[in-house]
N, C-alpha and C positions, 0 to 999 in steps of 0.2 A: 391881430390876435388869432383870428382864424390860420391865415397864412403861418402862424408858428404854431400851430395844433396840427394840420394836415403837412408841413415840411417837418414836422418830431418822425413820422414813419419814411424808414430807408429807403422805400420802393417809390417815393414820391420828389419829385424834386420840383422847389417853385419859381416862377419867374419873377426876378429880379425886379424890384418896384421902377428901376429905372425907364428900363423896356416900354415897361406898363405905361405909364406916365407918357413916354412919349409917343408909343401907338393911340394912345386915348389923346391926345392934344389933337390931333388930325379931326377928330369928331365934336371939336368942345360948343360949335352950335349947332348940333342936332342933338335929336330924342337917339338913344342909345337903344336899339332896338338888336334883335336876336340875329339879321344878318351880316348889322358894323359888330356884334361878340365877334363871329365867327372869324370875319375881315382880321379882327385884332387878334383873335388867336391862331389863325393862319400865318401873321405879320411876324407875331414873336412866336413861332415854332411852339405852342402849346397843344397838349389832345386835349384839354376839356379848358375849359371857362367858368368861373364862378360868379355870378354878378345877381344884383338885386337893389332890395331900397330897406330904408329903416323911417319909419315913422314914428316921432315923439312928441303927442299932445300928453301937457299934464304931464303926470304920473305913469298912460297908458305908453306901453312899447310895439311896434306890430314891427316884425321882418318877415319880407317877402324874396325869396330867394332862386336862382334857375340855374341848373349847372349846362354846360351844352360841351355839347361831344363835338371835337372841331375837323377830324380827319377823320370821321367814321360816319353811317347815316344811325342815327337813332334818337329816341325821342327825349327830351330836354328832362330832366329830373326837379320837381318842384318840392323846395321846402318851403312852409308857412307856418309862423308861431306868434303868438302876441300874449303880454303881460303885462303888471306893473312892475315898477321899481328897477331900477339900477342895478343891482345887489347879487340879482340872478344871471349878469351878466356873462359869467365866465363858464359855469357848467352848464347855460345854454350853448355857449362855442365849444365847448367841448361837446356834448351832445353830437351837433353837426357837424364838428370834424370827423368824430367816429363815423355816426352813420355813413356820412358821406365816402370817407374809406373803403367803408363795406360793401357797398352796392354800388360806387361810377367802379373804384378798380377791381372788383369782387376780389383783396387776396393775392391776386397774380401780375407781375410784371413789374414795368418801371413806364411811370407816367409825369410828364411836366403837366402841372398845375398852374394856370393864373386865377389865382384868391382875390376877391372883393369881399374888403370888411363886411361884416353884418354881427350887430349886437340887438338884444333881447332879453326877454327871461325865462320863466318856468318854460321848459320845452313839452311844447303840446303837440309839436309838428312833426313826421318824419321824410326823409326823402320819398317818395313815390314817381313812378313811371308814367305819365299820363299817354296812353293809347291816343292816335290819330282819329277823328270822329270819322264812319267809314265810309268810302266815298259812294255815291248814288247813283243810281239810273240817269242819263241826258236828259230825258224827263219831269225830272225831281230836284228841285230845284232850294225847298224851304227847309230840308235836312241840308245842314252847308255844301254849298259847292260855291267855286268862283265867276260867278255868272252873273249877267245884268239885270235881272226881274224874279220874281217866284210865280209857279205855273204850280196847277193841282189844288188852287187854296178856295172855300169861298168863302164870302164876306158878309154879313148880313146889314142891312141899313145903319145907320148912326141911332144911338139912343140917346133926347136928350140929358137925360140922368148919367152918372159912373155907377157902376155896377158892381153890387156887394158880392156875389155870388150867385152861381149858375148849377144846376142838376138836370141829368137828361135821366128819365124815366117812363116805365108804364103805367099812369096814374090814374086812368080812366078804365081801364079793362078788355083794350078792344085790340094788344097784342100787335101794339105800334108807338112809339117811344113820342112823348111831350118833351118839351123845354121851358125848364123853371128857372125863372133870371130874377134876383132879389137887391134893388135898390134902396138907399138908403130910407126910401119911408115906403114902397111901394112893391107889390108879387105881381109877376105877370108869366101867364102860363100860354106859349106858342107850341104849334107845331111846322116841322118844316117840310111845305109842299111844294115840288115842281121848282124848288131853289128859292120857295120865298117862303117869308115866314107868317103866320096866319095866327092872331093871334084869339085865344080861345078863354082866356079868363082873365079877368083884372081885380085884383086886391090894393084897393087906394088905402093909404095911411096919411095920419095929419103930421105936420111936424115935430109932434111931439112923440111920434115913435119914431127909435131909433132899430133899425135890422142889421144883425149881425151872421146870420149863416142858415141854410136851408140842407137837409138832407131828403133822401126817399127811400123807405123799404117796406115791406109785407113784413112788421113788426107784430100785428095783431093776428095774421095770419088768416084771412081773411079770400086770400086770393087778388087782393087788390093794394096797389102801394100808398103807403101813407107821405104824406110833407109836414117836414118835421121843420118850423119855425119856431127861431130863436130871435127874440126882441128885446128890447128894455123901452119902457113907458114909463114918463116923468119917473127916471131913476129908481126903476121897479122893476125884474124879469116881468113879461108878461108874456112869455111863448106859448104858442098853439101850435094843433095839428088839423090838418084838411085830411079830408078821405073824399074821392069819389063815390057817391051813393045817391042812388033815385035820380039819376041821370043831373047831378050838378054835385059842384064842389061843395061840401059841410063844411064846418066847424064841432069835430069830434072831442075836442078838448080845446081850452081855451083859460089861460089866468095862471099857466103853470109857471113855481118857481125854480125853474131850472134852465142851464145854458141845454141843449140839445144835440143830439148825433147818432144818428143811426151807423153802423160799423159792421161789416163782414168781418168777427174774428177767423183766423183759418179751426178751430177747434170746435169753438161753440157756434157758429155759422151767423146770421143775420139778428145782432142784437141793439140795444137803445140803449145808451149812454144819457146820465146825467149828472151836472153839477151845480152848487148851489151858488150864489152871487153874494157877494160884500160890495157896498156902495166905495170902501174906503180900499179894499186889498183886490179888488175884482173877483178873481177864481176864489172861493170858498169851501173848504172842506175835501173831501175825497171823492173820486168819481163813483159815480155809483151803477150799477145795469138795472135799469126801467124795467117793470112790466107789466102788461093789460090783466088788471084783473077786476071785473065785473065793469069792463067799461071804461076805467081811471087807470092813468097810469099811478104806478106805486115802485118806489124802493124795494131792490130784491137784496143785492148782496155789492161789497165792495167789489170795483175790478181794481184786478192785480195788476198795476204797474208802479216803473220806479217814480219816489214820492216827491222829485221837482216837478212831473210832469203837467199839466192840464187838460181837459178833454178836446182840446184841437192841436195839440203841438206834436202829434205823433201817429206813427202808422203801425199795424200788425202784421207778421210777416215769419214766414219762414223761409230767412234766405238763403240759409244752404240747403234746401229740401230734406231735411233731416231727421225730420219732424221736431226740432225745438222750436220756440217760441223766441222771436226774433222781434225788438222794437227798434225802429228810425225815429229818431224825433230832432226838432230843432228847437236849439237855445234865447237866451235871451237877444243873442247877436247873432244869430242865422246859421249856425256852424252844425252843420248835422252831429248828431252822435249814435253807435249800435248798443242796446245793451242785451242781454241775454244771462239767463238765470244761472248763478255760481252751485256748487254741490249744495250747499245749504238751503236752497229754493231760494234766496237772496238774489236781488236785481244787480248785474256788475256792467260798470262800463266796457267795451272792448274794442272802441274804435271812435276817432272823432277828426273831421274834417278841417282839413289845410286852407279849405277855400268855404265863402259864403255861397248860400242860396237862400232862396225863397225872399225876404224885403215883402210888406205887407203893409198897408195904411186903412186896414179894420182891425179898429182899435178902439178898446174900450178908456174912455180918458174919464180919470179917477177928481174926486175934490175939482172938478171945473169950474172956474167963473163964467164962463162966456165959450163963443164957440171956437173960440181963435185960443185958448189958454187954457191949461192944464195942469195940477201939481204937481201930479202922474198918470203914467197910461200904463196900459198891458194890448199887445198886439195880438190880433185871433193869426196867428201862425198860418204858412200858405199851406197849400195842400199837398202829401206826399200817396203818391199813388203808388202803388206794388200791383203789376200785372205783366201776365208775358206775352210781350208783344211780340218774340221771334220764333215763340214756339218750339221753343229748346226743352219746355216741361218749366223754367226757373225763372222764377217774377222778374220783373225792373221795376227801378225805383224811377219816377217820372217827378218830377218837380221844376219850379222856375226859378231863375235869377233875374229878378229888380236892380237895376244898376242906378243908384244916387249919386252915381260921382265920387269919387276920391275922399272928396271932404264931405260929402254926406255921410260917410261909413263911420265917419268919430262923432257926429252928432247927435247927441238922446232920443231929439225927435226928427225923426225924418219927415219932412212936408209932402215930399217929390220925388220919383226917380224918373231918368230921363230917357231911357232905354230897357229892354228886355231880352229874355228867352228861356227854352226850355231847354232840360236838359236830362238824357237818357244814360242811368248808371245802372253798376251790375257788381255785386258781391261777390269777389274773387277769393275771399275765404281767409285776408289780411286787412281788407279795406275797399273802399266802393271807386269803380273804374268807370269811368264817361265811355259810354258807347257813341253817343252822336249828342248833339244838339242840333236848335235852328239858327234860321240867321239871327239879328238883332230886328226887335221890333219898337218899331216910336212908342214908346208912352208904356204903360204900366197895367201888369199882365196884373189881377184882380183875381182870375178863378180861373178853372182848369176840370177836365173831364175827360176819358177815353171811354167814347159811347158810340154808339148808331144814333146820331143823330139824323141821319136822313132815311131810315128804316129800310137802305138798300140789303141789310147783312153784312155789311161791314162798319168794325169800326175806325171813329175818324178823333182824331189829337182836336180838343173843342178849347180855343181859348176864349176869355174877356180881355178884351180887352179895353183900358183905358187912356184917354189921348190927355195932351198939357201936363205931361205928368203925373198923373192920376187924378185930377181934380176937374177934367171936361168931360165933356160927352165920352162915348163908350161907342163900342162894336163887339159880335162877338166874328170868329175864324174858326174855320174848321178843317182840318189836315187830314186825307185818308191816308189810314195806315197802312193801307197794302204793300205799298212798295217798300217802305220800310221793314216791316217783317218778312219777306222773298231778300231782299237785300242781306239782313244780317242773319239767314240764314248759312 
């Protein structure tokens, strides 16, 4: 089908399924990988290559597509789209035949095509360019290079817990950065000295609380940052917040029903988010902006954003420096999306990602029996960070990919992912472009932060990480970013 969509235009001519067939028999036990495309479309005299997969559990349709330039150097063209139903099959191939017209031949000349089928439906994907991640100092090894080890990283002891979430802040007053690392029943507040970590406060919990996220700011404004703990006890928000005061950590509030987040809007600067809980729907109601008055926090006014979202599944940003108000956020399935405000003050989509990120196993599970089963859940979304790390003046988006495996990705519930990383993108003003990433890391990145953690003045890329797939002990890692921002300068 494709092949009679992309050979309808004159300037395209396609290679003969014969050919095909019989260059691809040469390969039929190996994984088909991007340098036997090339091979095959070198064999049968083609300039580009069309190749991919189609996956169909149920009703769901996912195609995943690569087009490769075979007698030229340039970077591979990825389309990705997934749906239900049958039905949408043919004006998603038309979709990518156009596109693809449009941007491998931009227009001009005459070019042979070798076509591999791909069907689907609603088209949500389009062709994109994906940039080379860019290569690094001999040095620098944990921004990808092809090298035997990673150099530059450090590591902190094993924890025996997995670890919900991590915050690096100034939380005592003394104008030197803490580390607040929050386990499934348990706060634990270090600093790190002389490469070790020293640990400074301990907040035990029984098993019957569960913790779901920590932030920090000078919400009260006070001159000192507050920790903004979000819990459920026996199926009840019960969030508090710590302040350092009289030389030890408080309890400044305490019984609050609300999920928590403190948030740097780029407009209204350092404010407190909250939202309400249903035992049966999870997220409840509209997010709301917190604030200190006579002591208690209190409901001030709705924040504006669009009304799928929840108080974790999204970021604030102005990505074209424009001064508009720009939101990142991710869906029920990890597919980022941008929206930004239509002439009407209305929230519009205008971008939504070909590829997954972030994968998250904090998670609130709905109607449970037991610890192992659940009728339903809602995942607290990974973290989307917007900062400029290469000092160009214009943020990046920082966020991680959890990799479950093939077949975890049609799964409801994910138990496990078996692999990790981060990944450094940049809004080019059609859609979000990968600057770099790391390498792959064992086990399941948990939380994330670009902070001074070691109080030198610079900051360092801080992961959790967690080992067994998410469900063993924990470490965290921490990346200094200097060589990365000189580099992509």
């Amino acid at each position: 089908m494709l092949a009679s969509r992309l050979g309808a235009e004159s300037s395209i001519e396609i290679v003969n399924e014969s050919s095909i067939k019989s260059a691809l028999s040469k390969y039929s036990q190996e994984e088909i990988t991007e340098e036997i495309v090339k091979s095959i479309g070198q064999e049968i005299k083609t300039d580009y290559v069309i190749y991919g997969s189609i996956t169909i559990i149920a009703e769901s349709i996912s195609i995943d597509a690569k087009t490769i330039a075979v007698n030229k150097i340039d970077q591979p063209i990825f389309f990705s789209s997934r749906s239900k139903g049958l039905e949408n099959l043919i004006s998603l191939v038309d979709e990518m035949a156009k596109d693809s017209k449009a941007k491998i031949l931009k227009g001009a000349g005459s070019a042979a095509v070798t076509a591999g089928a791909s069907e689907s439906s609603t088209y949500t994907g389009k062709f994109v360019v994906k940039e080379k991640p860019a290569e690094t100092p001999e040095d620098d090894d944990f921004i990808i290079m092809e090298k035997g080890h990673v150099k530059g990283i450090w590591k902190s002891p094993q924890f025996d817990s997995s670890i919900k979430h991590i915050d690096i802040a100034d939380i005592d007053g003394d104008k030197k950065n803490e580390i607040i690392i929050l386990d499934s029943h348990n706060l634990f507040i270090y600093r790190l000295r002389n490469q070790k970590l020293e640990l400074i406060k301990e907040f035990k919990g029984n098993v019957s609380v569960k913790n779901y996220s920590i932030s920090t700011d000078d919400i009260n404004n006070n001159g000192v940052s507050e920790i903004y703990v979000t819990r459920i006890v026996h199926d009840k928000l019960d969030s508090y917040v710590l302040e350092y005061k009289d030389n030890e950590f408080k309890t400044i509030a305490s019984d609050l029903r609300w999920f928590l987040r403190a948030l740097r809007e780029p407009k209204m600067g350092s404010i407190l988010l909250g939202q309400k809980y249903s035992s049966t729907n999870g997220f409840f109601g509209p997010v709301q902006i917190l604030k200190w008055q006579n002591g208690q926090l209190e409901e001030s006014s709705v924040f504006d954003i669009p009304k799928n979202l929840n108080i974790y599944n999204f970021q604030i940003a102005d990505l074209g420096k424009d001064g508009a108000t720009d939101i990142i956020s991710l869906d029920e399935r990890d597919y980022l999306h941008i929206y930004n405000k239509d002439n009407d003050g209305s929230w519009k989509e205008i971008w939504k990602s070909g590829e997954y990120y972030g994968g998250s196993l904090n998670r609130l599970e709905l109607g449970a029996t037991s610890d192992n089963e659940a009728s339903d859940f809602i995942d607290i979304k990974a973290k989307i960070i917007h900062e400029d790390l290469d000092g160009d003046g214009i943020g990046e988006i920082i966020i991680n990919r959890n990799d479950p495996g093939v077949v975890g990705r049609y799964l409801k519930v994910i138990r496990s992912y078996k692999n990790s990383e981060m990944v450094n993108l940049s809004w080019e003003g059609y859609g979000l472009e990968e600057n770099w990433r790391t390498r792959k890391i064992d086990g399941y990145i948990a939380d994330y932060i670009v902070s001074d953690i070691d109080n030198d003045g610079q900051k360092e890329l801080v992961i959790a990480v967690t080992m067994d797939g998410g469900i063993g002990k924990s470490y965290i890692m921490a990346y200094k970013l200097n060589p990365v921002r000189s580099l992509l300068r």
